[in-house]
N, C-alpha and C positions, 0 to 999 in steps of 0.2 A: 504494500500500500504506500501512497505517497505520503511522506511527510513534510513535505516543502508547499508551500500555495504553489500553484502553478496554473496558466489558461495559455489555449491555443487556439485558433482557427483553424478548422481542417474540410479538407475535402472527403467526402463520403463514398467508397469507388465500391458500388454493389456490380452484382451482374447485368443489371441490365440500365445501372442508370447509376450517375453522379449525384448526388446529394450534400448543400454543404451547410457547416455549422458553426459553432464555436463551446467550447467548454470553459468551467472555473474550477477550479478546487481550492478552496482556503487552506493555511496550515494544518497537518493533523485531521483534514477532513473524515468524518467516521462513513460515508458514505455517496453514491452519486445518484443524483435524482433527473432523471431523463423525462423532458417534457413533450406533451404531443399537445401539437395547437390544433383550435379550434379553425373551422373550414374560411376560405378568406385569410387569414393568419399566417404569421408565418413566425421564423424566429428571431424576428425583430420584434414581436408583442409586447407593445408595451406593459402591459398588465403580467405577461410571465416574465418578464425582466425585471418586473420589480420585484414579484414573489421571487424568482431567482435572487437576490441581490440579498433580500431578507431572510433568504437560506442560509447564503452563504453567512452572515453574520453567527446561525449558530453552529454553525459548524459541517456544512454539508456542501456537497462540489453538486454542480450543474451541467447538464449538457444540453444543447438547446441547438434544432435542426430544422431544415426545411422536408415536409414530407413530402412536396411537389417540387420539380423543376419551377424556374419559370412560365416555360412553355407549358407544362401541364397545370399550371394554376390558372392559366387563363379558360381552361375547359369545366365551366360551372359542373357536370356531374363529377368529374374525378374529387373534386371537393367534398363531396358527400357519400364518396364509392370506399365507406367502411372497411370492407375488406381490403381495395387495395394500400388506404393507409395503416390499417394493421401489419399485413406484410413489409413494408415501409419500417414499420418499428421494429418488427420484429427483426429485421435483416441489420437494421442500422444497431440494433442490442449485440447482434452476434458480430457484429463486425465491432465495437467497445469492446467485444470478449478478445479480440484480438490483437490492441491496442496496449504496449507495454506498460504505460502511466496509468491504464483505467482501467484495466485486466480483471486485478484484486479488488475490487471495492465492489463493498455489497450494494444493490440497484435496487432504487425504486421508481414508479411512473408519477409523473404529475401531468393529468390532463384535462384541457378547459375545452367547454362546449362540445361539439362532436369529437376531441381529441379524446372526451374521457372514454368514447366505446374504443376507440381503436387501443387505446391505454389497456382496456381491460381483457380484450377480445387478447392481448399479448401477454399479458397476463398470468390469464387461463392457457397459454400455449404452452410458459417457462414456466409455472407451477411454483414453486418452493425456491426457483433460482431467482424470482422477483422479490423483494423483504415486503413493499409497502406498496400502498396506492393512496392518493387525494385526485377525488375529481374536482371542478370548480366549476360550479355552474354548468354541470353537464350535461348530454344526453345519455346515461349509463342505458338507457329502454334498448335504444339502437343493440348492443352488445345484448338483451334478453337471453339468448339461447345456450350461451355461455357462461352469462353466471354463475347458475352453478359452479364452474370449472374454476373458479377462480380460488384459489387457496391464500392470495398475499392476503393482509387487514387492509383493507380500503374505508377509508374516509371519502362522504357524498359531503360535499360544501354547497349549497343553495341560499341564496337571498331571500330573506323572510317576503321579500316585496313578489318573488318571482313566483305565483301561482303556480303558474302551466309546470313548471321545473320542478317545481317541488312535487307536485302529484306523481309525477315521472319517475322522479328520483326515491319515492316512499313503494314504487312499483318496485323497482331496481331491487330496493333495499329488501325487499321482501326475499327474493330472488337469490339474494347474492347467500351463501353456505359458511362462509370464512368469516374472521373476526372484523365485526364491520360497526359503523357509525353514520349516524347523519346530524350531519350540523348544519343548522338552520340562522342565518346572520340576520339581527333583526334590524328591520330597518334599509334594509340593502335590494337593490334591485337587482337585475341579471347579470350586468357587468360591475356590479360593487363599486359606481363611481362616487358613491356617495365618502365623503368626508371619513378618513380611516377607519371606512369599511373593507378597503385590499389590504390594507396592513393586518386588520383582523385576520382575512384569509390567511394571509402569509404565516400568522403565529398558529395558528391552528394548526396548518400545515405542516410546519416544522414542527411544531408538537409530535405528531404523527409519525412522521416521517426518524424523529428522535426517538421514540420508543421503541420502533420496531425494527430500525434500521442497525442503532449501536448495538455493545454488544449485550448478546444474548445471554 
């Protein structure tokens, strides 16, 4: 594991497509939390670069990617084509697994809006090799048939203001087998722009992501 802070930008070289990112790791990071953006998004999100950033204060490394090209972000279904951004994670995890600096570090998902199925839907692929999950204002429904399959503890984070998401995500919840929670921010809409209501997410998150990530 690294003991030194370290970040780098890299290029993502799967089989059938480049992919590129940037990672953080603080000193002593006890863990790497790999985020999957919501559709439209990408890994300049403002909103996951601030939860990133709020990570990294307690002590957790980040990875943070595009799951589209350019060219494929301009194709409104690939945005919403589930499967293919699960495969996306899943491929860009095993290629981390191969990466000397980020090899060793226990991995969990953070993902916003449609990011959290594809977060989960990978999830349920690596089993026990994932520590954690936080969705943020999700669609965990989308991932339904896989729940089950999901063995890390996932935390659901929804805006008390967000109706429609919250029904969704109390469906999810129901669904999901592993050690799980829903946390509900009050006061907060879909995107938590309200007045540090993303900083709330952000400590929840790293709550989360601390328990289950350090060691066991």
């Amino acid at each position: 594991m690294i003991h030194k802070a370290g970040t780098e930008t890299v290029q993502i070289v799967l089989k059938d497509v480049i992919l590129h990112g940037h990672w953080y790791c603080p000193d002593r990071a006890i863990g790497l939390v790999v985020f999957s953006h919501g559709s439209g998004s990408s890994r300049w999100s403002p909103r996951n670069n601030y939860v990133a950033e709020q990570l990294h204060d307690e002590g957790l490394g980040t990875f943070l990617f595009d799951l589209l090209t350019e060219r494929e972000d301009q194709d409104y279904e690939k945005r919403f084509d589930i499967g293919l951004l699960s495969r996306r994670l899943i491929d860009t995890t095993l290629w981390i697994g191969r990466q000397q600096d980020l090899a060793n570090f226990p991995l969990g998902y953070f993902g916003a809006s449609t990011g959290a199925a594809s977060a989960l839907m990978a999830a349920a692929h690596f089993g026990r090799d994932i520590r954690a999950v936080v969705c943020r204002g999700g669609r965990p429904d989308l991932a339904m048939d896989q729940l089950p399959e999901v063995t890390a503890p996932t935390l659901l984070v929804v805006g008390g203001r967000d109706s429609t998401v919250i029904r969704l995500n109390k469906q999810a919840y129901e669904n999901l087998t592993c050690k799980r929670k829903l946390e509900i921010i009050p006061q907060a809409s879909h995107l938590f722009e309200e007045p540090g209501k993303l900083q709330e997410v952000a400590l929840v998150s790293a709550s989360w992501f601390k328990k289950w990530m350090g060691p066991q």
